[in-house]
Residue, then its C-alpha position, 0 to 999 in steps of 0.5 A: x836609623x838603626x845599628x844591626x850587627x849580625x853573625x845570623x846564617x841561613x839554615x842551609x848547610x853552607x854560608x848564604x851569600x848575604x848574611x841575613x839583613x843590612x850590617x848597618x843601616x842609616x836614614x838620618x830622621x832620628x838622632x846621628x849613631x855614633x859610628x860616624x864622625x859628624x853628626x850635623x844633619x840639615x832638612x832640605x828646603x822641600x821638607x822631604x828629605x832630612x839627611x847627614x850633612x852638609x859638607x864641604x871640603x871635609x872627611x865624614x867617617x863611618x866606623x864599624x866594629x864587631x862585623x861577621x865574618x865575610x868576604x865582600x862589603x856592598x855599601x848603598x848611599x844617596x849623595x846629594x850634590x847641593x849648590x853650584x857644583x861646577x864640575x871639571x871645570x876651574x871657578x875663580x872669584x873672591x881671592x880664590x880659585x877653586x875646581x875642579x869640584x871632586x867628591x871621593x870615597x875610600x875604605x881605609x887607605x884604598x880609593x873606592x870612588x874620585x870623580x867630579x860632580x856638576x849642578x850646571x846642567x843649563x851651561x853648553x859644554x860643562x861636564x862631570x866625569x860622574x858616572x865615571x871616574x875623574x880624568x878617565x870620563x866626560x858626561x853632562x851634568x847630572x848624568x846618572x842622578x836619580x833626581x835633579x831640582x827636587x830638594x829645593x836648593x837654588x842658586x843665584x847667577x850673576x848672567x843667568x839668575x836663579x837655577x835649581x842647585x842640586x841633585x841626587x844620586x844613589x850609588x853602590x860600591x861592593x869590594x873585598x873586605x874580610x877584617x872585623x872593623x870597615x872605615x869608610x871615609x866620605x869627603x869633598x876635595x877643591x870646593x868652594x866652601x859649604x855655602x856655595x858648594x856642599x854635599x850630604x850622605x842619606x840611607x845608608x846601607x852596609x850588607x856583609x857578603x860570602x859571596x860575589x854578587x858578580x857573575x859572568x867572565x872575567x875577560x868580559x869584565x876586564x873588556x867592559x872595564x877599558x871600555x867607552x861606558x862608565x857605568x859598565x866600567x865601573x861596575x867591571x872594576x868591582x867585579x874584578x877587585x871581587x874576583x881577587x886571585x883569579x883577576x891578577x891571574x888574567x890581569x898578569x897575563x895582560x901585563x905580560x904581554x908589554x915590554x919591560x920598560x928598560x928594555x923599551x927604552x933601550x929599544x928606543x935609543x936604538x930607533x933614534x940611532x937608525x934614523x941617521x942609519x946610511x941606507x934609506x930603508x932602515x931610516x924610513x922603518x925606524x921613523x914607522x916604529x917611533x910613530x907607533x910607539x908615540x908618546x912612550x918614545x917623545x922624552x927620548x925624541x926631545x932628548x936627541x935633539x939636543x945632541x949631534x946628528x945628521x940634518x936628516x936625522x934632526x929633521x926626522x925627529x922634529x917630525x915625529x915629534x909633530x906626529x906624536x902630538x897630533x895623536x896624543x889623545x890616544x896615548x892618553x886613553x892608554x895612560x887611562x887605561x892604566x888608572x883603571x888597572x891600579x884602581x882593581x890591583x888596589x883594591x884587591x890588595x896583597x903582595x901580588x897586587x903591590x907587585x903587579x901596582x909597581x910593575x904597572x905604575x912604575x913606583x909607589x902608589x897611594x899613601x906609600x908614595x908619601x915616603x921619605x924622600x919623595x918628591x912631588x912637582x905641581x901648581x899652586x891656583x890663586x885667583x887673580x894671580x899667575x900659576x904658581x910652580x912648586x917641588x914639595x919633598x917629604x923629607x921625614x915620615x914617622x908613622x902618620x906624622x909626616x915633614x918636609x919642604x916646598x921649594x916655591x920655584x918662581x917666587x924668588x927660589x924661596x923654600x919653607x918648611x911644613x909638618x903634617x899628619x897622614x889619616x888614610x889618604x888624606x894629608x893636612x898639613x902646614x907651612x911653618x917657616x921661611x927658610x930662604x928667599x921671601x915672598x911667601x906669607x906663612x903661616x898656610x895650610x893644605x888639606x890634599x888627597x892622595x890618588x894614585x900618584x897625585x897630591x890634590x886639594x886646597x890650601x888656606x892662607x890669611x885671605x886667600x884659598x886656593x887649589x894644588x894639583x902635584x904629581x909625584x916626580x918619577x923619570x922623564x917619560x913618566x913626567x911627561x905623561 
C-alpha cells in the first residue's frame, strides 16, 4: 500500500488530463493507512489474496486530504462478494428476515453505485441487478465478475450441500469532483451478518483527472443511458455527470418536452369528465388518452369511482383501470428511467442540477428529503411474522442530529419516539419511548441508507433483526408508483 498525493503536471504547456500517478493506491499486504476508517484485513481461504475486510452491514471510509487540483476522480477497486449473497431476493431464517442483499458506494452525500449482489449462480431464476443498478436491472448471478469460486470461500446448503461462496468484481467509477478533500463511503445494506454474508475492498486506486476520459455525443450517451444495457448505461451515467453544463443543457431540452405535472392533472380531470360526455365520439377519444397516459391517470381514475357518473361512465373507468394494470410494466421503465435522470442531476451537482432534481422527482431528494416534517410511509420484515406497516415522521432535524415518530399502524395504533444521527447518506437511529398503544418492544435500532426518495435497511431488537423499506410520502399519483 502506498499514499502518493501528487501536484506533478506534465511539461506541456497545459494541464495533462491525468496528473502524473495514482493520487491514492492500496493493495491491502502491509499494514492499513490511516485514510481509512477500518483496518480489519482477512487472507482469503485460497492464500492468494489478503484484502480489506470483511463486512457487513457496515460503512467503510476512505478519507483523502490535501488532493491537486482537478476536475474528475476515477476510482478503481476489486469488491469481493463472500458468502451466500442471494440477491434480489428476500431470506428468512432464525428471527430474521434479511434481503434484498444491497452493496452501495457514495462520495460524500452523492449516490455513485446501489445495486445487489448474488453468489447463488446454481439457483434457476435468482438474479442481481449487478452490472446494473438495484430495481432498474435483472442479470444472473455473478454477471460481470471478473471470477467466481476462486477465493475458496463456501457454503453449506440445507437442499443442496457445499457450493463455492464468492466472487470478484473489479469496478470503475469517474465523476466530477474539484474539492481538496474526496470521502468516499463503502457499505453493505439488508445482509445477513458478516458470517454468512459479507464483503471486502482490495487494490484500490484514486487517479485525479483535468479532463474526461469520455468522448463521443452526448445525445449517444443519454441513449445508451435508458437503454436495456447496464454496463453501457452505466458508463453513460458517468459520461453525462462528467459533461456537467453541457448535460443539464440537453437533459433540460429532454424535460422540457413533458408537461408540467399541474397541468397534466388538469388535463386528466378533463378526460374523466368527457367519459360521460353525450356524444359518443368524444367518449371513445378520452377512453384512447387515458389508455396512453396510463399509470399517470390511474389515482385520478380510482378517485372518479368514488364519486357520481353515468353507469357508462363508471364502466369506462373500471376499464381503464383493467387496461392500465395490464401495461404497467411499461410504466415501470418510465419511472426508470427517471432514477437514472436524477442519479446524473445528482451527481453533477449545482443550483441547476437541484432545480431540474425537483422538477423531475417532484420534491427533495437524497438526504435533504430527511427534512423536518417529512414524512416517509413503508414495511417493517420480521421472519415468521406478518408485514408490519408503519409512518415514520421527522419531526426536528438540527445539523446531522436528527428526531422524530413511528406510528406503527397495525400494532394497536402505537407511536414511539426515536433520535438519530445523519452521516452522508447514512441514518442510524433508535426508538427510545412508547408514547401510545403497546405491542412495541424498545428499545431498537435502525441502520438505513437514503436513496433518492427511499429509506432502506435493517432494524435490530433484542433477538430479532430484520429489513425496513419506507418511501417518502409526496401526492396520490406519486405513492402509487
Amino acid at each position: 500500500m502506498r499514499l502518493i498525493l501528487l501536484t506533478i503536471w506534465m511539461a506541456c504547456g497545459f494541464a495533462a488530463s491525468v496528473l502524473a500517478g495514482p493520487a491514492y493506491e492500496a493493495d491491502f499486504d502491509g499494514e492499513v493507512d490511516q485514510v481509512w476508517s477500518r483496518k480489519t484485513v482477512e487472507t482469503t481461504p485460497s492464500g492468494k489474496v489478503k484484502f480489506l475486510g470483511r463486512f457487513s452491514n457496515d460503512v467503510v471510509r476512505l478519507t483523502l486530504d490535501d488532493l491537486a487540483d482537478h476536475h474528475f476522480v476515477r476510482l478503481r477497486f476489486d469488491l469481493l462478494i463472500i458468502g451466500r449473497w442471494s440477491g434480489d431476493r428476500q431470506v428468512s431464517g432464525a428471527n430474521k428476515i434479511i434481503g434484498p442483499d444491497q452493496w452501495g458506494l457514495d462520495v460524500e452525500s452523492r449516490v455513485l453505485i446501489h445495486t445487489t449482489f448474488s453468489n447463488a449462480y446454481f439457483r434457476k431464476g435468482w438474479t442481481q441487478a449487478w452490472p446494473g443498478e438495484f430495481g432498474q436491472f435483472k442479470a444472473e448471478p455473478g454477471s460481470g465478475a471478473a471470477a467466481v469460486g476462486a477465493l475458496g470461500y463456501t457454503w453449506k446448503y440445507s437442499d443442496v450441500g457445499v457450493k463455492r461462496a464468492d466472487s470478484r468484481y473489479r469496478i470503475e467509477v469517474v465523476f466530477p469532483h474539484t474539492s481538496t478533500e474526496l470521502l468516499l463511503s463503502f457499505y453493505g445494506i439488508c445482509l445477513a451478518g458478516k458470517q454468512s454474508e459479507s464483503w471486502g475492498l482490495d487494490n484500490v486506486s484514486v487517479e485525479l483527472l483535468q479532463a474526461s476520459p469520455y468522448a463521443g455525443d452526448l445525445s449517444a450517451h443519454l441513449k445508451a443511458l435508458m437503454g436495456k444495457d447496464p454496463s453501457a448505461s452505466r458508463r453513460a451515467r458517468w459520461a453525462l455527470a462528467c459533461a456537467g453544463e453541457k448535460s443539464l443543457a440537453l437533459i433540460g431540452e429532454v424535460l422540457s418536452l413533458a408537461k408540467d405535472r399541474h397541468d397534466q392533472r388538469q388535463r386528466i380531470a378533463e378526460l374523466i369528465e368527457r367519459l360521460d360526455d353525450r356524444n359518443y365520439k368524444t367518449r371513445e377519444q378520452a377512453s384512447t388518452e387515458l389508455v396512453r397516459l396510463g399509470e399517470l391517470a390511474r389515482p385520478q381514475l380510482r378517485q372518479a369511482l368514488k364519486g357520481k357518473g353515468s353507469m357508462e361512465m363508471r364502466w369506462r373507468v373500471e376499464a381503464l383501470l383493467v387496461s392500465i394494470r395490464r401495461v404497467r410494466m411499461k410504466i415501470t421503465a418510465q419511472t426508470v428511467r427517471r432514477q437514472r435522470l436524477l442519479a446524473v442531476l445528482s451527481l453533477i451537482g449545482g443550483e441547476s442540477a437541484e432545480e431540474m432534481i425537483a422538477r423531475v422527482s417532484g420534491g427533495p431528494y437524497g438526504a435533504s428529503a430527511l427534512a423536518a416534517g417529512s414524512h416517509w410511509r413503508g414495511i417493517c420484515l420480521q421472519d415468521g411474522y406478518p408485514t408490519y406497516f408503519m409512518g415514520l415522521e421527522v419531526t426536528k432535524r438540527t445539523g446531522s442530529t436528527i428526531w422524530g415518530k413511528i406510528h406503527w399502524l397495525a400494532t394497536n395504533d402505537s407511536k414511539t419516539l426515536w433520535k438519530g444521527k445523519i452521516i452522508g447518506n447514512r441514518v442510524d437511529f433508535s426508538e427510545y419511548e412508547l408514547i401510545q398503544g403497546s405491542g412495541i418492544i424498545i428499545p431498537c435500532d435502525y441502520q438505513v441508507r437514503v436513496v433518492g426518495q427511499q429509506l432502506m435497511g435493517i432494524w435490530k431488537g433484542r433477538s430479532w433483526i430484520g429489513g425496513i423499506q419506507l418511501r417518502l410520502a409526496g401526492d396520490s399519483s406519486r405513492a402509487e408508483e
